[in-house]
N, CA, C and O atoms as CSV, one atom per row, in Angstrom:
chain,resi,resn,atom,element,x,y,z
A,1,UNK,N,N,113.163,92.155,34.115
A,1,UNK,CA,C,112.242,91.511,33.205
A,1,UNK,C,C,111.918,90.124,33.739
A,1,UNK,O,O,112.772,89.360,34.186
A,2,UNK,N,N,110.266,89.785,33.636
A,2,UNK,CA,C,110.240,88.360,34.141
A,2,UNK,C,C,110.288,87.673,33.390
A,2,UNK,O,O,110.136,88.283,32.331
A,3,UNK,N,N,110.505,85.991,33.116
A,3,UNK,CA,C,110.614,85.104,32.185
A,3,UNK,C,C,109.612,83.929,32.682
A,3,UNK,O,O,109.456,83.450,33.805
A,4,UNK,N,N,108.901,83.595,31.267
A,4,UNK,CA,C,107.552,82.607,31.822
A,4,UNK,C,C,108.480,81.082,30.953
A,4,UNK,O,O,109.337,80.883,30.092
A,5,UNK,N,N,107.963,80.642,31.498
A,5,UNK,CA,C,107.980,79.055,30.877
A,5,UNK,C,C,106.903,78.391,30.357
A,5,UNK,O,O,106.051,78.275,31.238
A,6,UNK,N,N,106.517,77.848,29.204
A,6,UNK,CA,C,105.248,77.167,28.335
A,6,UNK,C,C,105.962,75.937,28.133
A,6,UNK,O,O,107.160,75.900,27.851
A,7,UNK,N,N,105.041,74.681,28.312
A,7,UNK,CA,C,104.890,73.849,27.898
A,7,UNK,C,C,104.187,73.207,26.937
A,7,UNK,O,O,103.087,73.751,26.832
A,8,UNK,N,N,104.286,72.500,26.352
A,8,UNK,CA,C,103.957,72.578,25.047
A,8,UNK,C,C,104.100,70.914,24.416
A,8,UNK,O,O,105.061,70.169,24.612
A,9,UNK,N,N,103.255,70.698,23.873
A,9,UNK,CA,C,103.335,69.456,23.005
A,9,UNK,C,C,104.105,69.605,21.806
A,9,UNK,O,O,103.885,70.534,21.028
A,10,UNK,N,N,105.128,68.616,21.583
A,10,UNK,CA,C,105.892,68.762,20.103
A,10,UNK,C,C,105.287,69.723,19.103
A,10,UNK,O,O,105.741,70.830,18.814
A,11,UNK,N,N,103.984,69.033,18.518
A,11,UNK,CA,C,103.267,69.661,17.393
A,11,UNK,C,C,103.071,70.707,18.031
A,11,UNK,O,O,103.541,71.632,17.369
A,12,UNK,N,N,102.653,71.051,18.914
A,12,UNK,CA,C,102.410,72.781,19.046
A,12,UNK,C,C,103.985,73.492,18.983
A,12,UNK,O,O,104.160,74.640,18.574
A,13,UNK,N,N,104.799,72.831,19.336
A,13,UNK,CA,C,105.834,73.615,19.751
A,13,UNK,C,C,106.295,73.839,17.982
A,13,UNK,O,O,106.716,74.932,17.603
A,14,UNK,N,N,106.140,72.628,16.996
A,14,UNK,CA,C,106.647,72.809,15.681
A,14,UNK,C,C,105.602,73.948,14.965
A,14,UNK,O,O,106.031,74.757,14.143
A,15,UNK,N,N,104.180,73.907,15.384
A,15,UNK,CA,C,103.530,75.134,15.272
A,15,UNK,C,C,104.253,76.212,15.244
A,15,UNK,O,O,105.031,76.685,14.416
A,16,UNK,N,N,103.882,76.536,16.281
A,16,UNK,CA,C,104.844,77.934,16.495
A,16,UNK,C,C,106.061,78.221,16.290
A,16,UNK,O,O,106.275,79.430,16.199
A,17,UNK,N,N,107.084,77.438,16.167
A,17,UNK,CA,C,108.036,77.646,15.364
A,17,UNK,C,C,108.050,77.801,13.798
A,17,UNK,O,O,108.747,78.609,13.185
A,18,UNK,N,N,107.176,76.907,13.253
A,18,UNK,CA,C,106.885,77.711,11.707
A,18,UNK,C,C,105.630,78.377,11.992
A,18,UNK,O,O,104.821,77.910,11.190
A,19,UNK,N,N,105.173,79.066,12.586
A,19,UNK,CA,C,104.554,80.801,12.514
A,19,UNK,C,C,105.404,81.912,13.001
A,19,UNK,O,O,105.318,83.032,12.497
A,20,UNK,N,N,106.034,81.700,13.745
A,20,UNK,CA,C,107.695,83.031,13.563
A,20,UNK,C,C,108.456,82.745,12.658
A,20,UNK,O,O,109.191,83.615,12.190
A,21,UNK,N,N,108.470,81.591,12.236
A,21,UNK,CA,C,109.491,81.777,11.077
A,21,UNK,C,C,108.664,82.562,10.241
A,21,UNK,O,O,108.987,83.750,10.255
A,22,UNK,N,N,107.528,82.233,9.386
A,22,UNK,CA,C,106.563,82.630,8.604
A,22,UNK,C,C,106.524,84.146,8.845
A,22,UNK,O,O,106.397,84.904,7.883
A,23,UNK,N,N,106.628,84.604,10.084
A,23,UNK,CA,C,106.080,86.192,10.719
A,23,UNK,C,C,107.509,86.948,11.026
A,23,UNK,O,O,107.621,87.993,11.665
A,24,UNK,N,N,108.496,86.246,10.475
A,24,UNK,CA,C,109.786,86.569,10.515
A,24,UNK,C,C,110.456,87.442,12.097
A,24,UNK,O,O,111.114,88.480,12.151
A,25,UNK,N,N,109.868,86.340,13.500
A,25,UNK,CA,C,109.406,86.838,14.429
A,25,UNK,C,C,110.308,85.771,15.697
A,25,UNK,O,O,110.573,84.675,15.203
A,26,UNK,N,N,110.656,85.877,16.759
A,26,UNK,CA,C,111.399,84.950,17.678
A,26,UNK,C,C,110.498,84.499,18.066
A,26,UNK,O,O,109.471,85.101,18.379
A,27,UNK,N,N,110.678,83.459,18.119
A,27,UNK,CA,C,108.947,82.199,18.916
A,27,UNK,C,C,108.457,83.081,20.299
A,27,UNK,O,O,107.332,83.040,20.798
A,28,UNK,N,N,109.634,83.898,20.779
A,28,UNK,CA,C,109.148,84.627,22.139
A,28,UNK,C,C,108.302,85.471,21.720
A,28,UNK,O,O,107.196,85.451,22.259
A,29,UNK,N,N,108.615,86.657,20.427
A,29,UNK,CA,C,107.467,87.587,19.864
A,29,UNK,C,C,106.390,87.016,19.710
A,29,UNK,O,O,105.263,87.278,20.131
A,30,UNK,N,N,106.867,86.040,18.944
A,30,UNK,CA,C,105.534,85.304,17.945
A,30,UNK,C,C,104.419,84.776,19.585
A,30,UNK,O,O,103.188,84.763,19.546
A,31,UNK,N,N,105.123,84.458,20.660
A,31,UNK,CA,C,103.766,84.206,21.565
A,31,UNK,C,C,103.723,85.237,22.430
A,31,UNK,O,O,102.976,84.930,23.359
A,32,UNK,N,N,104.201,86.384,22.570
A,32,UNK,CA,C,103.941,87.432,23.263
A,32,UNK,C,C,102.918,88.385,22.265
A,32,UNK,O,O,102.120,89.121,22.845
A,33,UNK,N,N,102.937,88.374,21.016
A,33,UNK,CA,C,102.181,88.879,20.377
A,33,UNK,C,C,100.724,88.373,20.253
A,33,UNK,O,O,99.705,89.047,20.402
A,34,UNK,N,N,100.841,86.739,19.878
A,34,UNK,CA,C,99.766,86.158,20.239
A,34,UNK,C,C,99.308,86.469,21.288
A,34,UNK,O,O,98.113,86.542,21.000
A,35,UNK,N,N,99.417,86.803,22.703
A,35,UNK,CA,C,98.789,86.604,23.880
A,35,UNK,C,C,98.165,88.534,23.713
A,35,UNK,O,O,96.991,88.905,23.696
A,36,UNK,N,N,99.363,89.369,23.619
A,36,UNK,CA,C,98.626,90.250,23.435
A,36,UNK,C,C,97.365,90.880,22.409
A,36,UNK,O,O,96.598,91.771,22.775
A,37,UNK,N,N,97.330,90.245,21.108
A,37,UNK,CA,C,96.995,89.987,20.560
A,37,UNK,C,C,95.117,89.816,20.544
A,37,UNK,O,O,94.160,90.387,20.021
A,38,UNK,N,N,95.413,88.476,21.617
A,38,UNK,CA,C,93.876,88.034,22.049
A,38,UNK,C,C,93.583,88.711,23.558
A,38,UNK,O,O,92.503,88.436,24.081
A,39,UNK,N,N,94.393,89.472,24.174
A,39,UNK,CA,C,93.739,90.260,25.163
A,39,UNK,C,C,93.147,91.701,24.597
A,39,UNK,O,O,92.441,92.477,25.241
A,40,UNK,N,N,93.510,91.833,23.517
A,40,UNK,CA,C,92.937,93.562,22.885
A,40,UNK,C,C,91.676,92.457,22.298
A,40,UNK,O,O,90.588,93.019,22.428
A,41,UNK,N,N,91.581,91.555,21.909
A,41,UNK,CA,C,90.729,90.956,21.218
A,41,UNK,C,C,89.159,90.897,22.346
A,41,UNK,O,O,87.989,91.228,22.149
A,42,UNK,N,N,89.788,90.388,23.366
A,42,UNK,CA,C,88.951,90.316,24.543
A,42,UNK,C,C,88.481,91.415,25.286
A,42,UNK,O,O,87.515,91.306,26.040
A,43,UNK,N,N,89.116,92.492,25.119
A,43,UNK,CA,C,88.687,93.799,25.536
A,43,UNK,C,C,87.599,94.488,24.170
A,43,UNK,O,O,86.407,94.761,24.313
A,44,UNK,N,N,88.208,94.609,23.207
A,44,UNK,CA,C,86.969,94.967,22.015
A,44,UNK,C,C,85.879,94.627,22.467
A,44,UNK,O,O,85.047,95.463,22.819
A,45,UNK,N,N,85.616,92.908,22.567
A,45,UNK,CA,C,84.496,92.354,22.770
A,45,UNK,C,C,83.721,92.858,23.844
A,45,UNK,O,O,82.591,93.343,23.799
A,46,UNK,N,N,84.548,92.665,24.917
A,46,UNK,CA,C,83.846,93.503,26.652
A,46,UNK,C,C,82.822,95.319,25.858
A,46,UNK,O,O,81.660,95.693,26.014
A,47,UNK,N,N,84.051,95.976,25.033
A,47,UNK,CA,C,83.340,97.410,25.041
A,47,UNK,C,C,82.030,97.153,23.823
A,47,UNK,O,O,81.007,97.829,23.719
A,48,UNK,N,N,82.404,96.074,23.055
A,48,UNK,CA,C,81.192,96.471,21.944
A,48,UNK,C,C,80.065,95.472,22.958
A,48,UNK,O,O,78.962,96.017,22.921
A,49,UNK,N,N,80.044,94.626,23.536
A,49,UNK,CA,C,79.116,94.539,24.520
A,49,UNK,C,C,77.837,95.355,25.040
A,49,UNK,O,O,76.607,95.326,25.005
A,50,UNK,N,N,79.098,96.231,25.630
A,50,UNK,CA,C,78.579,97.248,26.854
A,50,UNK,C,C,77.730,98.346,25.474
A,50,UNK,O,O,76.729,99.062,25.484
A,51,UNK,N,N,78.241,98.165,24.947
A,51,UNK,CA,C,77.613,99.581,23.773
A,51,UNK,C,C,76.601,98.759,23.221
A,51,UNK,O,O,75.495,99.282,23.351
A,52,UNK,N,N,76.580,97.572,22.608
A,52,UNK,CA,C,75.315,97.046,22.029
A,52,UNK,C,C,73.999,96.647,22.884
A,52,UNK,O,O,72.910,96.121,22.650
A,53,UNK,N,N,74.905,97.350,24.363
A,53,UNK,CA,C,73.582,96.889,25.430
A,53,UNK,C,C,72.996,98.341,25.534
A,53,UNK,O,O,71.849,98.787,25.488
A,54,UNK,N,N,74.061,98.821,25.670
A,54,UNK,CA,C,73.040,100.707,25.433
A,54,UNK,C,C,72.654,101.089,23.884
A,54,UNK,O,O,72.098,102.186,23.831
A,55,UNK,N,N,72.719,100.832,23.373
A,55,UNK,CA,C,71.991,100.833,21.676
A,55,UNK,C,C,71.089,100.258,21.873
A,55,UNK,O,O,70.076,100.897,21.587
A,56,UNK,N,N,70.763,98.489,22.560
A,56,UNK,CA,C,69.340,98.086,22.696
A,56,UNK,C,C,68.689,99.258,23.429
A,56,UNK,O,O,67.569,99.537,23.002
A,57,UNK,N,N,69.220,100.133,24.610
A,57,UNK,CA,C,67.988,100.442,25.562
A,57,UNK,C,C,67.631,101.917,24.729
A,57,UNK,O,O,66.578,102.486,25.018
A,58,UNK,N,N,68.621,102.563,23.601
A,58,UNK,CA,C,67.894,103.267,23.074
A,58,UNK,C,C,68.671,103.102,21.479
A,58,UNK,O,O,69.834,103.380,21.188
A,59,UNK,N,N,67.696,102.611,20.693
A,59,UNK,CA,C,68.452,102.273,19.623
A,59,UNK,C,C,68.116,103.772,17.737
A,59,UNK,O,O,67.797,103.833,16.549
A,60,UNK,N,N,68.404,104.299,18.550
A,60,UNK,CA,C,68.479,105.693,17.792
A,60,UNK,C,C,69.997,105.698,17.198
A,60,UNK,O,O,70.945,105.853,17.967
A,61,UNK,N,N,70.146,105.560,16.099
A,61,UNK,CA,C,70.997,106.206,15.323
A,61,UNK,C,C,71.109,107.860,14.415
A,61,UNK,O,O,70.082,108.521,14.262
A,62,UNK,N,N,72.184,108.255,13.991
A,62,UNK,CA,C,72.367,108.900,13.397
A,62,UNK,C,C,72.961,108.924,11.763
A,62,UNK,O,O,73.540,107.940,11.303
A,63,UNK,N,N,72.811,109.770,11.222
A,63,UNK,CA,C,73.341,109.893,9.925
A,63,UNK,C,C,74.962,110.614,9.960
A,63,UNK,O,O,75.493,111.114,10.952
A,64,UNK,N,N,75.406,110.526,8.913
A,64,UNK,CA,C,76.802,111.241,8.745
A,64,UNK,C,C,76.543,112.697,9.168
A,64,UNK,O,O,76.880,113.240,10.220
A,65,UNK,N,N,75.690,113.355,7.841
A,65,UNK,CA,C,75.245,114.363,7.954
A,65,UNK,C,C,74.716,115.209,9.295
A,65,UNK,O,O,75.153,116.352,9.430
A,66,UNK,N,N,73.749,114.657,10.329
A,66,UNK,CA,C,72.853,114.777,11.528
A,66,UNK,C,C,74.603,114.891,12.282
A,66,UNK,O,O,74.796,116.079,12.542
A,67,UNK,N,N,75.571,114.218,12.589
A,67,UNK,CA,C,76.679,114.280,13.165
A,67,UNK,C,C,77.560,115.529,13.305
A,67,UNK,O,O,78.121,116.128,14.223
A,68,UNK,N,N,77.392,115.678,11.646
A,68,UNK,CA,C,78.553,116.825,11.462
A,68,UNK,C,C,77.657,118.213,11.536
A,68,UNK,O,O,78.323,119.248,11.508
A,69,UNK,N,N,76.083,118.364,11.637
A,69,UNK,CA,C,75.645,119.504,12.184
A,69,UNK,C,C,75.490,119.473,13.381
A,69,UNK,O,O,75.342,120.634,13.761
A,70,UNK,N,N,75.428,118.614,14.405
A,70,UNK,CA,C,75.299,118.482,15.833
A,70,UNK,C,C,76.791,119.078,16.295
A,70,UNK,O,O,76.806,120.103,16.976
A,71,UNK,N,N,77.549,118.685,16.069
A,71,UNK,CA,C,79.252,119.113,16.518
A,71,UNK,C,C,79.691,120.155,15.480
A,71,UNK,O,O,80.859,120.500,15.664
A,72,UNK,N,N,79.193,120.651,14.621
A,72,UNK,CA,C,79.969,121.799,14.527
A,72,UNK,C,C,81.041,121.243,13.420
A,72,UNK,O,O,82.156,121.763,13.387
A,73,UNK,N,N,80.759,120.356,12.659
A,73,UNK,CA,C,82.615,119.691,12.095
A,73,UNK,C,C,82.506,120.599,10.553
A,73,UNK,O,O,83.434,120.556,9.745
């Protein structure tokens, strides 16, 4: 397992120590969660991107209904 080191200003560091306490979480969760956290955050963004750029080039939707007779559901 690797081990990172953060530096940190007091107030941030008292931050995050009362948000694991709060999240009933080890300051290590509490910023490993954070980090993972905002990388799923940053990936969402990348795919709804890429999809709101192919919706502009054809912006056809469907209904519930139109769905569940196309596939068979």
């Amino acid at each position: 397992m690797s081990v990172l080191s953060v530096r940190m200003s007091e107030v941030e560091y008292r931050a995050l120590e009362k948000f694991a306490k709060a999240n009933n979480v080890s300051m290590n969760q509490a910023m490993k969660n954070a980090f993972f956290e905002k990388l799923e955050d940053e990936y969402d963004l990348e795919v709804f991107d890429k999809a709101y750029a192919e919706y502009l080039k054809n912006p056809k939707t469907y209904t519930t209904e139109e769905i569940i007779k196309e596939f068979d559901l």
